[in-house]
Backbone as JSON Lines, residues from 0, in Angstrom:
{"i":0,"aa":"X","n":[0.82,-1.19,0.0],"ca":[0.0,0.0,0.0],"c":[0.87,1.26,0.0]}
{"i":1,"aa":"X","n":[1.68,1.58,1.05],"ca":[3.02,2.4,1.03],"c":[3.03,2.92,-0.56]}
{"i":2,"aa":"X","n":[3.98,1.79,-1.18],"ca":[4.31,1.8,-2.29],"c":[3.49,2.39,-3.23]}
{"i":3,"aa":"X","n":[2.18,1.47,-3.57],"ca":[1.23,2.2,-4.07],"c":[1.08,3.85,-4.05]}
{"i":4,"aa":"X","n":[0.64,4.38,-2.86],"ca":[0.75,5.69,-2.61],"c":[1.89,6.68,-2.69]}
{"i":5,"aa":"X","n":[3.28,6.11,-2.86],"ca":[4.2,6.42,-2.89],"c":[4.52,6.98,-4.23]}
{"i":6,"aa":"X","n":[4.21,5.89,-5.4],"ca":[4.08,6.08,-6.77],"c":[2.91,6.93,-7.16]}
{"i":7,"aa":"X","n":[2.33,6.87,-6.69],"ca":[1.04,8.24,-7.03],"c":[1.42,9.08,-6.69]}
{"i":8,"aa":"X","n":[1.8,9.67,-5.36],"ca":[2.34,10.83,-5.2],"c":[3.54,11.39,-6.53]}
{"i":9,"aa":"X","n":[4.54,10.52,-6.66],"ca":[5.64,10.72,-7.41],"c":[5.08,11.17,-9.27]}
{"i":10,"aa":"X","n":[4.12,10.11,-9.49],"ca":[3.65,10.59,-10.57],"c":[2.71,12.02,-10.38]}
{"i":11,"aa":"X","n":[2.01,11.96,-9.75],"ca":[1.05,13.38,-9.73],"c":[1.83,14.69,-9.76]}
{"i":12,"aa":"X","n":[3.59,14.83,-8.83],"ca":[4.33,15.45,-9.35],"c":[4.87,15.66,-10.44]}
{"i":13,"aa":"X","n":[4.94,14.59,-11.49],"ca":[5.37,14.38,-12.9],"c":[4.38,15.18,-13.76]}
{"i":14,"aa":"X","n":[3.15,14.7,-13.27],"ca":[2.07,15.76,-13.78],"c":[1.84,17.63,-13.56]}
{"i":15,"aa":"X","n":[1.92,17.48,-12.65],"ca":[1.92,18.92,-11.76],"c":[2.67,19.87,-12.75]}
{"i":16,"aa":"X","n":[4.09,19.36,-12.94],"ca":[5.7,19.65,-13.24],"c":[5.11,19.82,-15.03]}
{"i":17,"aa":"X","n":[4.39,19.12,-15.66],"ca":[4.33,18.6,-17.62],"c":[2.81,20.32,-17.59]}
{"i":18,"aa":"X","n":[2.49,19.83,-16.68],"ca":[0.7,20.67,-16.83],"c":[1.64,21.99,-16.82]}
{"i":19,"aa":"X","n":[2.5,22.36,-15.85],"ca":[3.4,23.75,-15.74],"c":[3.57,24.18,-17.05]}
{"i":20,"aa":"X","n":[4.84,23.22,-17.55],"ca":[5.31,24.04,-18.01],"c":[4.82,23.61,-19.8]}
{"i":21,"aa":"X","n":[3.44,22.88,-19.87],"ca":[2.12,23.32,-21.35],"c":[1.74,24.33,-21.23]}
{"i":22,"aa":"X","n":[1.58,24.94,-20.16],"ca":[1.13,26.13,-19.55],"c":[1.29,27.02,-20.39]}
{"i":23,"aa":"X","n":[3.01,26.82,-19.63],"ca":[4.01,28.4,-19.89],"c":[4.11,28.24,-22.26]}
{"i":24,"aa":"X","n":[4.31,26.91,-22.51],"ca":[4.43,26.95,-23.77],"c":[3.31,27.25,-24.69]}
{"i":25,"aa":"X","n":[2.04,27.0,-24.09],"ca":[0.82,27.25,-24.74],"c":[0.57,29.09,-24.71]}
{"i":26,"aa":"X","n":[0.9,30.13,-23.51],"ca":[1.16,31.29,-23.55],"c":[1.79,31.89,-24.35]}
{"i":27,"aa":"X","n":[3.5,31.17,-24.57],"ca":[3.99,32.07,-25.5],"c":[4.01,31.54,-26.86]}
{"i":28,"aa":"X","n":[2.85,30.77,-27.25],"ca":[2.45,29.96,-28.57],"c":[1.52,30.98,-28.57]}
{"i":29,"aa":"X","n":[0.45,31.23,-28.24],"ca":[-0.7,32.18,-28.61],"c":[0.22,33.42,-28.94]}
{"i":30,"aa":"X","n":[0.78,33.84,-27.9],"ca":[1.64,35.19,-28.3],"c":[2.0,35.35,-29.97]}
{"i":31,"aa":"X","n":[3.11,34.19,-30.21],"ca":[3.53,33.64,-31.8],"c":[2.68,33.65,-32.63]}
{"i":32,"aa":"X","n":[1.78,33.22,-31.95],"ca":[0.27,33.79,-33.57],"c":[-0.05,34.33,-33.63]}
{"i":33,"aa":"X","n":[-0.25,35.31,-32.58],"ca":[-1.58,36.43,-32.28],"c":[-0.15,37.45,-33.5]}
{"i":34,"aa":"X","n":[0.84,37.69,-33.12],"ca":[2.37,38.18,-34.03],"c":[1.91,37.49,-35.45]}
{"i":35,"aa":"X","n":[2.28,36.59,-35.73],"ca":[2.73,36.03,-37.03],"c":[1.05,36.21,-38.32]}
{"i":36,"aa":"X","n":[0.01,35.72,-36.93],"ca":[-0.92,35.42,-37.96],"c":[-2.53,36.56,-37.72]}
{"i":37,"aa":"X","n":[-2.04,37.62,-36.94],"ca":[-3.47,37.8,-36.06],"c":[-3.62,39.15,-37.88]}
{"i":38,"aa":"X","n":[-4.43,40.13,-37.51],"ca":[-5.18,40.88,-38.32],"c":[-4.25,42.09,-38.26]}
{"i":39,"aa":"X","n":[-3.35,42.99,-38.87],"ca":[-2.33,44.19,-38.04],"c":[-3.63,45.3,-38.35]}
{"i":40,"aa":"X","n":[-3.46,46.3,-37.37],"ca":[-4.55,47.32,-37.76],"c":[-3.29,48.86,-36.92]}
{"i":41,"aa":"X","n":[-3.45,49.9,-37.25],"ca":[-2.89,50.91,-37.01],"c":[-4.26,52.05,-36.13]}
{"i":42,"aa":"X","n":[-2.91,52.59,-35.25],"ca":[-4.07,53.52,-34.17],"c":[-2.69,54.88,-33.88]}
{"i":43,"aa":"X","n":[-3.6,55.64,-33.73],"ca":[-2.91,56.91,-33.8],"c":[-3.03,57.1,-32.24]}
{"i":44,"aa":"X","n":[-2.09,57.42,-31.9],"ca":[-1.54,57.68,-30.17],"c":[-1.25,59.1,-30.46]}
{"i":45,"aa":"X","n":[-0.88,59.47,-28.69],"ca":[0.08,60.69,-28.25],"c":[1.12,59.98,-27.04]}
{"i":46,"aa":"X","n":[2.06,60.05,-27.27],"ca":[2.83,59.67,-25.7],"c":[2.65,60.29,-24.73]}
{"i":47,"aa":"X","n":[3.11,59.61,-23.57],"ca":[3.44,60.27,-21.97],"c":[4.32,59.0,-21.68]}
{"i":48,"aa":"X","n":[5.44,59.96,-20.96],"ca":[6.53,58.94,-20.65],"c":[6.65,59.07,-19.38]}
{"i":49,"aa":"X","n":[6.17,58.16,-18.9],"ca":[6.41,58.05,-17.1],"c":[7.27,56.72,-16.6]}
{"i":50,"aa":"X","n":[7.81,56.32,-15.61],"ca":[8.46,55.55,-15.26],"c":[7.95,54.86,-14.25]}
{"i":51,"aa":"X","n":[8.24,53.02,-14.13],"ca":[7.86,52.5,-13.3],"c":[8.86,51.71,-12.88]}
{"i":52,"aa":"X","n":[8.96,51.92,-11.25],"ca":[9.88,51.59,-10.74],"c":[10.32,49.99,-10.86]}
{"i":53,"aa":"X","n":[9.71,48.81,-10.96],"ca":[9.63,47.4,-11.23],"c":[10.28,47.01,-12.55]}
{"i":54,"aa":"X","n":[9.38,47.78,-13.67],"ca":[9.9,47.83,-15.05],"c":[10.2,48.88,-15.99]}
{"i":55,"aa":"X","n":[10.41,49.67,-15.01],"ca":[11.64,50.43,-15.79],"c":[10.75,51.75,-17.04]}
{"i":56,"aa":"X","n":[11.27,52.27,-18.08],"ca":[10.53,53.38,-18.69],"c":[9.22,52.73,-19.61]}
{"i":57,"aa":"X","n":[8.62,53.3,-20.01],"ca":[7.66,52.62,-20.98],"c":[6.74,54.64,-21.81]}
{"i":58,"aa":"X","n":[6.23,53.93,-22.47],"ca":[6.2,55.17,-23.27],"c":[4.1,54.64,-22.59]}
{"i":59,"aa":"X","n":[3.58,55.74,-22.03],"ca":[1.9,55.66,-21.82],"c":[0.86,56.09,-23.18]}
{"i":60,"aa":"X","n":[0.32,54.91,-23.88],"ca":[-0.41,55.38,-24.81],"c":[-1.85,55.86,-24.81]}
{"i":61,"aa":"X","n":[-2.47,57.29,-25.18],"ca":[-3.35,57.3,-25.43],"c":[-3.96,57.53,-26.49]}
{"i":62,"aa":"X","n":[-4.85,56.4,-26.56],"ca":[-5.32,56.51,-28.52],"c":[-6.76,57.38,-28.4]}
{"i":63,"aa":"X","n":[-6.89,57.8,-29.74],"ca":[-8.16,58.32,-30.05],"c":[-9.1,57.65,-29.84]}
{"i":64,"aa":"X","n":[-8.98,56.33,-30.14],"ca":[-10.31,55.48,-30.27],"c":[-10.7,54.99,-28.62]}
{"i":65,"aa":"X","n":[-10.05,55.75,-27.8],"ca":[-10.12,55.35,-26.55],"c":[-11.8,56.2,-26.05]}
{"i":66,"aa":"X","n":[-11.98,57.17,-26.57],"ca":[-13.39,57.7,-26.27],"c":[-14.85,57.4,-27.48]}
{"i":67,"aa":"X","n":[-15.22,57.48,-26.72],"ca":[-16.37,56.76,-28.07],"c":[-17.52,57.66,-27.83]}
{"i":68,"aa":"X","n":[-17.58,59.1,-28.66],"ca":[-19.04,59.82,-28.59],"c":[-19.57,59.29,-29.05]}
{"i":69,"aa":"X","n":[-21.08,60.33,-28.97],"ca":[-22.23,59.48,-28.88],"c":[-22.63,59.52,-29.84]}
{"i":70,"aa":"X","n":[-22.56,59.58,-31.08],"ca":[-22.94,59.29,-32.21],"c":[-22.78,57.78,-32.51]}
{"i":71,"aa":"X","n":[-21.7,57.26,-31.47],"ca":[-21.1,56.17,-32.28],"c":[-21.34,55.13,-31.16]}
{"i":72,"aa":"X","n":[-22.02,55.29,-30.2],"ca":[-22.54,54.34,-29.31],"c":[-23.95,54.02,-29.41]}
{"i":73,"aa":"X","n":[-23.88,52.08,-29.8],"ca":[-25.2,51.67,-30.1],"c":[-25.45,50.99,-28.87]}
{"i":74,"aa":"X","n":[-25.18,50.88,-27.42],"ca":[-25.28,49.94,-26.65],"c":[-26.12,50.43,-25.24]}
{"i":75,"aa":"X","n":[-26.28,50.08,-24.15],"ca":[-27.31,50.02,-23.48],"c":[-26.93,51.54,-22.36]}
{"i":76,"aa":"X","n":[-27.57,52.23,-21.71],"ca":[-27.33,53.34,-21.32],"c":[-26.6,53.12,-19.84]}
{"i":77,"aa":"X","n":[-26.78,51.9,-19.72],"ca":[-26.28,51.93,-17.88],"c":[-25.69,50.85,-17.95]}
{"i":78,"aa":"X","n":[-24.4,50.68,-18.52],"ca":[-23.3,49.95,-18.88],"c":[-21.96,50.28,-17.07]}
{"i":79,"aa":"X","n":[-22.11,48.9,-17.01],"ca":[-21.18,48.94,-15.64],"c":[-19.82,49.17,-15.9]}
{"i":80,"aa":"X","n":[-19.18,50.0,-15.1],"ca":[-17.22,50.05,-14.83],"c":[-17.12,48.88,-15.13]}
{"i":81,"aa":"X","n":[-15.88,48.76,-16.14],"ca":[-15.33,47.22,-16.22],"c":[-15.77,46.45,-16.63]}
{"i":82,"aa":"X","n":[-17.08,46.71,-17.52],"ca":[-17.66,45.46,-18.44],"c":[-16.8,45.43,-19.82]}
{"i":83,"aa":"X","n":[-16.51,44.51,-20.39],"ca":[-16.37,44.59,-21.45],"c":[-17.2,44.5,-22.97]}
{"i":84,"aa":"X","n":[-16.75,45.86,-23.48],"ca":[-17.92,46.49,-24.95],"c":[-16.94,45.8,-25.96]}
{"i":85,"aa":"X","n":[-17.34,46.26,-26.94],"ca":[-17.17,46.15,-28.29],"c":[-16.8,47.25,-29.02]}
{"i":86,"aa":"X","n":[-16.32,47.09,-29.84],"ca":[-15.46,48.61,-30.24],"c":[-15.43,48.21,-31.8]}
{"i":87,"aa":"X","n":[-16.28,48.46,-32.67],"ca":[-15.87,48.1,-34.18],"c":[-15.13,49.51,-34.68]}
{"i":88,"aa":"X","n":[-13.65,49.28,-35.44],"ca":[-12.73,50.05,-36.04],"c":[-12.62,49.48,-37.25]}
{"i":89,"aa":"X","n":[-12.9,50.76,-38.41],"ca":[-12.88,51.28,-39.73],"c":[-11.67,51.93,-40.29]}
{"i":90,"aa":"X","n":[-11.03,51.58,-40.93],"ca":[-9.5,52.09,-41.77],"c":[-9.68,53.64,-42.23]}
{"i":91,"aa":"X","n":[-9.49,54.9,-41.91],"ca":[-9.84,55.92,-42.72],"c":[-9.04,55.94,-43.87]}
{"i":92,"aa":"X","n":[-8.72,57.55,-44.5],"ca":[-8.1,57.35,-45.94],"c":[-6.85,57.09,-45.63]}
{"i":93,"aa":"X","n":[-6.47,57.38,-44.3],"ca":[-4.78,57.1,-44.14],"c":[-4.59,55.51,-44.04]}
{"i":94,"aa":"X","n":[-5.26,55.04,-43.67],"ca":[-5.39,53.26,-43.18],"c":[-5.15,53.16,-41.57]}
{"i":95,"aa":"X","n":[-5.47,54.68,-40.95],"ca":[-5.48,54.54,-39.34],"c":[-6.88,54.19,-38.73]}
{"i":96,"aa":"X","n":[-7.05,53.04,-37.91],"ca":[-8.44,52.69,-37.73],"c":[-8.95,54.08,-36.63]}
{"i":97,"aa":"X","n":[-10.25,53.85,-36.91],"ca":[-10.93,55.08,-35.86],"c":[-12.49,54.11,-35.76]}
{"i":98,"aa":"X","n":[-12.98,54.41,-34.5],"ca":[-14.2,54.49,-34.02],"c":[-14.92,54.07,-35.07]}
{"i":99,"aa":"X","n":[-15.92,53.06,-35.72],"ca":[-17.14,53.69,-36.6],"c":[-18.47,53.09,-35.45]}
{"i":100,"aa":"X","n":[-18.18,52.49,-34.69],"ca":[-19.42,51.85,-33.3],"c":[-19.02,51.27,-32.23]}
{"i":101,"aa":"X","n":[-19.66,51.06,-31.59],"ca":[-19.36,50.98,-30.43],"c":[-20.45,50.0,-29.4]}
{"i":102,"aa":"X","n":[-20.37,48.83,-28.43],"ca":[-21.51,48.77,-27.97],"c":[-21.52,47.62,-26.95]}
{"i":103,"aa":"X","n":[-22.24,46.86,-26.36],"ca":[-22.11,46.18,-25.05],"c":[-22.76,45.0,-25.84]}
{"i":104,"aa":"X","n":[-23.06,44.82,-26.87],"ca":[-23.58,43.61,-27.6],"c":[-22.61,43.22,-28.66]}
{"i":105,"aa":"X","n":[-22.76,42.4,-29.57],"ca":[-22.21,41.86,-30.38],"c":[-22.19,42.79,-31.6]}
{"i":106,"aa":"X","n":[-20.88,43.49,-32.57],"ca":[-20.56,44.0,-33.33],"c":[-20.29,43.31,-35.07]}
{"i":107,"aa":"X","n":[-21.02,43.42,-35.82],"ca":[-20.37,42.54,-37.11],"c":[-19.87,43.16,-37.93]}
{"i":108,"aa":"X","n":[-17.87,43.08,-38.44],"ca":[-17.31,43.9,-38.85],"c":[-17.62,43.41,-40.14]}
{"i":109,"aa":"X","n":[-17.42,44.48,-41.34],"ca":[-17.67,44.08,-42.9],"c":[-16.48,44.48,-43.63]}
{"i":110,"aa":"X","n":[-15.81,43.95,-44.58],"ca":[-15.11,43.79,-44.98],"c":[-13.23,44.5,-44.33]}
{"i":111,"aa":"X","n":[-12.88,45.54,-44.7],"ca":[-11.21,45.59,-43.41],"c":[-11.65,46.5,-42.05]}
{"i":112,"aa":"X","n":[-13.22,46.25,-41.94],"ca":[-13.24,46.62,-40.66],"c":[-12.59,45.72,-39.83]}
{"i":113,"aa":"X","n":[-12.63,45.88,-38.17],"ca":[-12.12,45.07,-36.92],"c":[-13.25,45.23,-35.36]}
{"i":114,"aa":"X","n":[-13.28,44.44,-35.04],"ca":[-13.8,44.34,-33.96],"c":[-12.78,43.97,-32.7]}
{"i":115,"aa":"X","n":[-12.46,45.14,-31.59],"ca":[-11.92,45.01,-30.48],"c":[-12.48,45.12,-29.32]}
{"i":116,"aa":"X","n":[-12.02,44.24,-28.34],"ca":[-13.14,44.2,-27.11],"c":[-11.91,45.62,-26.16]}
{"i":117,"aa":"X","n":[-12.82,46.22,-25.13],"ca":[-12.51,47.17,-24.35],"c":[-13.2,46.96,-23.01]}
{"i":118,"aa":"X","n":[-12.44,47.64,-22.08],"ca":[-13.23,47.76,-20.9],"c":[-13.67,49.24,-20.65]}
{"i":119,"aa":"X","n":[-15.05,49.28,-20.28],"ca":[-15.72,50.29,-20.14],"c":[-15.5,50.74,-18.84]}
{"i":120,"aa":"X","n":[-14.92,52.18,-18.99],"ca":[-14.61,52.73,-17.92],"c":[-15.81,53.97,-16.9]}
{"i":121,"aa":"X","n":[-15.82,54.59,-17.62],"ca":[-17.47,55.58,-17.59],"c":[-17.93,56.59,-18.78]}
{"i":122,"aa":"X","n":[-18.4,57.2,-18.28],"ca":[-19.36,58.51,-19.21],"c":[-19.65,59.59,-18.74]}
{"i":123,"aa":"X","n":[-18.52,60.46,-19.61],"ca":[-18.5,61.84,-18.87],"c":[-19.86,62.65,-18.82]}
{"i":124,"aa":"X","n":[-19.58,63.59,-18.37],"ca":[-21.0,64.89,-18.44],"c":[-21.41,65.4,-19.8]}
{"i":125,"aa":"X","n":[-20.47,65.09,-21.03],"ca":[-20.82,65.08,-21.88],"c":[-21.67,63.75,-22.8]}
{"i":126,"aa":"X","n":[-21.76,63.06,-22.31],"ca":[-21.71,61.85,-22.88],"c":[-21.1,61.25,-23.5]}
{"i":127,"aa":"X","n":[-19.77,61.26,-23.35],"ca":[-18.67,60.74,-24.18],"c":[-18.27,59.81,-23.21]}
{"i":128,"aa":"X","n":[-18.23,58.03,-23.56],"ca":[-18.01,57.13,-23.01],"c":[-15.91,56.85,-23.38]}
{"i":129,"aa":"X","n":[-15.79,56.69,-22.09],"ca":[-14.01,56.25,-21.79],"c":[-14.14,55.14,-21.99]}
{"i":130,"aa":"X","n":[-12.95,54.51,-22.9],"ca":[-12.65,53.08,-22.36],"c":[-11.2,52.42,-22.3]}
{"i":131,"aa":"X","n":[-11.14,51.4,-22.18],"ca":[-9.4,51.14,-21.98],"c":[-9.16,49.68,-22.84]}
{"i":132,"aa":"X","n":[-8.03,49.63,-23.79],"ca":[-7.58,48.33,-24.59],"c":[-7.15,47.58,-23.96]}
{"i":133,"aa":"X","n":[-6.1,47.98,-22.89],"ca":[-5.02,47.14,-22.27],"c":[-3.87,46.97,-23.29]}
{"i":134,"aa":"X","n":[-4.02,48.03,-23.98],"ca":[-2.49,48.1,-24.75],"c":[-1.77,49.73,-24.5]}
{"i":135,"aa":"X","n":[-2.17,50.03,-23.52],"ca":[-1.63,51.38,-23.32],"c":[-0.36,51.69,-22.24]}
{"i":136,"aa":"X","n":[0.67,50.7,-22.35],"ca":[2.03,50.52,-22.27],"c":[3.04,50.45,-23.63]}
{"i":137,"aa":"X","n":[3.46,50.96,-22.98],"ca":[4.89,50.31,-24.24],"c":[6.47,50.41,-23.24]}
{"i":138,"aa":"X","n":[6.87,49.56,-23.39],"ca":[7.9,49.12,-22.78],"c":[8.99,49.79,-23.65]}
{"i":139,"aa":"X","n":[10.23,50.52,-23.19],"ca":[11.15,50.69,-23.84],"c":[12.22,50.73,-23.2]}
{"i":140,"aa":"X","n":[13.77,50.98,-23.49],"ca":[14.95,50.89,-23.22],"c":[15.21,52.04,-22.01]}
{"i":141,"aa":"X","n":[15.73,51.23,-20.97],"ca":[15.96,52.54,-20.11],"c":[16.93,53.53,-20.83]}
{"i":142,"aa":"X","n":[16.57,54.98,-20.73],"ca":[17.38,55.91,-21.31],"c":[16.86,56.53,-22.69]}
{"i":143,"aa":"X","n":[15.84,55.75,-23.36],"ca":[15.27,56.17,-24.99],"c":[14.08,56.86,-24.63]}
{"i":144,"aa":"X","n":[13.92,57.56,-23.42],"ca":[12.18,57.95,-23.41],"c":[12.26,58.92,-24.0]}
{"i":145,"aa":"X","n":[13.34,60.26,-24.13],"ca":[13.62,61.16,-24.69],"c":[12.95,61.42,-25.51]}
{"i":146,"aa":"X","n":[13.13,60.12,-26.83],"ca":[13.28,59.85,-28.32],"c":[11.49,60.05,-28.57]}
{"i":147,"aa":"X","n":[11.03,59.26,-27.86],"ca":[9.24,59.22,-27.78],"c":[8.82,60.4,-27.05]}
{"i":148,"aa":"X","n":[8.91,61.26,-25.82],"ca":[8.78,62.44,-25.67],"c":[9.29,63.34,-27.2]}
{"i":149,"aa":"X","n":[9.7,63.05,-27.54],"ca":[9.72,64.43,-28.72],"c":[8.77,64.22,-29.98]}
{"i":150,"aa":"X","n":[7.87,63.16,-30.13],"ca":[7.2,63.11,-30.92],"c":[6.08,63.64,-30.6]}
{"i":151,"aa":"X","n":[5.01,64.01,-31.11],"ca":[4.06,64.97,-31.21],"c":[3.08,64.04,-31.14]}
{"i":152,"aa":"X","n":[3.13,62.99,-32.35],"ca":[1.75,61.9,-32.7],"c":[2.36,60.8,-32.81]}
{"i":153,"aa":"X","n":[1.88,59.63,-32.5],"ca":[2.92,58.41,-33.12],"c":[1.79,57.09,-33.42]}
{"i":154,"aa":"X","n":[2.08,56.49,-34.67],"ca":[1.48,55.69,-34.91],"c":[1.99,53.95,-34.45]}
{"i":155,"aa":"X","n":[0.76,53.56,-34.07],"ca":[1.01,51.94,-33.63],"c":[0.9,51.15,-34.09]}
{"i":156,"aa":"X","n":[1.67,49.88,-34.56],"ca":[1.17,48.84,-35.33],"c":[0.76,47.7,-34.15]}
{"i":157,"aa":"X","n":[-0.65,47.25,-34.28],"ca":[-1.16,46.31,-33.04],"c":[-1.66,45.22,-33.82]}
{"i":158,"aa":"X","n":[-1.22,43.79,-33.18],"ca":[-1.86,42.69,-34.2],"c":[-3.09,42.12,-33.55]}
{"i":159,"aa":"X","n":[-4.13,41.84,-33.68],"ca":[-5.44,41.35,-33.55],"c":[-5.47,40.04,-33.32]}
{"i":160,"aa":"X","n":[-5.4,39.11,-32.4],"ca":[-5.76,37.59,-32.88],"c":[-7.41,37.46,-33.07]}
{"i":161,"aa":"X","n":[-7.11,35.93,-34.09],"ca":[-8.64,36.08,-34.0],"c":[-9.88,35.74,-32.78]}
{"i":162,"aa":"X","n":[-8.95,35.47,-31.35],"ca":[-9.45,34.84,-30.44],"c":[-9.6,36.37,-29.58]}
{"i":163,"aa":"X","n":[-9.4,37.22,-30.11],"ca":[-9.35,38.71,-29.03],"c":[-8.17,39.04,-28.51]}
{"i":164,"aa":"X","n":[-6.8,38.36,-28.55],"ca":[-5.99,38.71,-28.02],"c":[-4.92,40.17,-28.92]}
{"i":165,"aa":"X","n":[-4.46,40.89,-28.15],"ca":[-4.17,42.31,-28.77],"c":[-2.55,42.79,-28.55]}
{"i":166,"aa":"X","n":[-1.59,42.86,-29.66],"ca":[-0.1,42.78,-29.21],"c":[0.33,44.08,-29.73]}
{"i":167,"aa":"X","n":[0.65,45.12,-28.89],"ca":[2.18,46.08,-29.39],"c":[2.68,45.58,-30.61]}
{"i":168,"aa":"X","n":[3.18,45.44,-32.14],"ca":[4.44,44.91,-32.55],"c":[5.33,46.33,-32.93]}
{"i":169,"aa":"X","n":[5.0,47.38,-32.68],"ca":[5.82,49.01,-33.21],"c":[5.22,49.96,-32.73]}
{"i":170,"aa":"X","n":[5.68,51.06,-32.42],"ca":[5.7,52.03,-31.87],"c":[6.26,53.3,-32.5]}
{"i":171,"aa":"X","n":[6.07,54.38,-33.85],"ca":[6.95,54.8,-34.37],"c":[6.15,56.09,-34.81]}
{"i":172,"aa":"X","n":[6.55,57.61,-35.18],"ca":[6.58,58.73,-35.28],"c":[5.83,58.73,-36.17]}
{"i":173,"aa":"X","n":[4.91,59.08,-36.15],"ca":[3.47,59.61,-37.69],"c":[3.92,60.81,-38.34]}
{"i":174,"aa":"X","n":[3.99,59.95,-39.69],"ca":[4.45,61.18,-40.55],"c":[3.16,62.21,-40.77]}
{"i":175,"aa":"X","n":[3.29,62.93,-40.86],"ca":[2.36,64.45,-41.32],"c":[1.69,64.25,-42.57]}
């Protein structure tokens, strides 16, 4: 019996130890596609370069498409902090996506539109609803914040998976 239990224990660690680290490889496998194979779409930022003490400089993005007036909100009026909406983005003539709806239900994009999920933050006194991507970091080299403080506008290249997941791949100066 000993024995018995002895070998179960030993294997269930074998397991414990394989389940880990599918884990860790199945994470940075989604990463690899969401990169290689997801949808790229472009968003027009402004920097703020603040520093965090753990990890170091990162450039703070805020995009346009982060507010959604009310023209462009089809969704329910008493939408909770922290739910997550829907955000359908349209290519303008530059090929920078912007806003075309917005909403707490299901969005159907048509042809190089995109559909991104957001968390709904609130709704000002104007009625202009906030929300947040979770792509509004950018990590950079201690010492280069300079380089991104001196830009004015900067455009992002972000890849889309088709499962919702949303990646940084560039960070770089919008030409005029």
């Amino acid at each position: 019996m000993r024995r018995l239990l002895k070998l179960i224990k030993k294997n269930l660690f074998i397991i414990v130890i394989l389940l880990q680290v599918l884990f860790l490889a199945v994470m940075a496998g989604l990463n690899y596609v969401a990169q290689e194979f997801g949808y790229v779409i472009y968003l027009e930022t402004e920097p703020y370069d603040p520093r965090d003490v753990f990890y170091g400089d990162y450039v703070r993005l805020n995009y346009d498409i982060e507010t959604i007036h009310p023209p462009y909100w089809f969704g329910s009026e008493d939408v909770k902090q922290n739910k997550v909406i829907n955000v359908l983005l349209k290519p303008d003539e530059r090929g920078i996506y912007i806003v075309k709806a917005a909403s707490d239900k299901n969005l159907d994009p048509q042809g190089s539109e995109v559909v991104m999920t957001a968390r709904y933050l609130y709704k000002d006194h104007e009625n202009i609803r906030h929300v947040t991507y979770g792509i509004d970091r950018y990590y950079i080299e201690n010492g280069t914040g300079e380089k991104y403080n001196s830009m004015d506008e900067m455009l992002v290249t972000v890849a889309l998976s088709p499962w919702g997941q949303k990646k940084i791949l560039k960070v770089e100066e919008m030409n005029k």
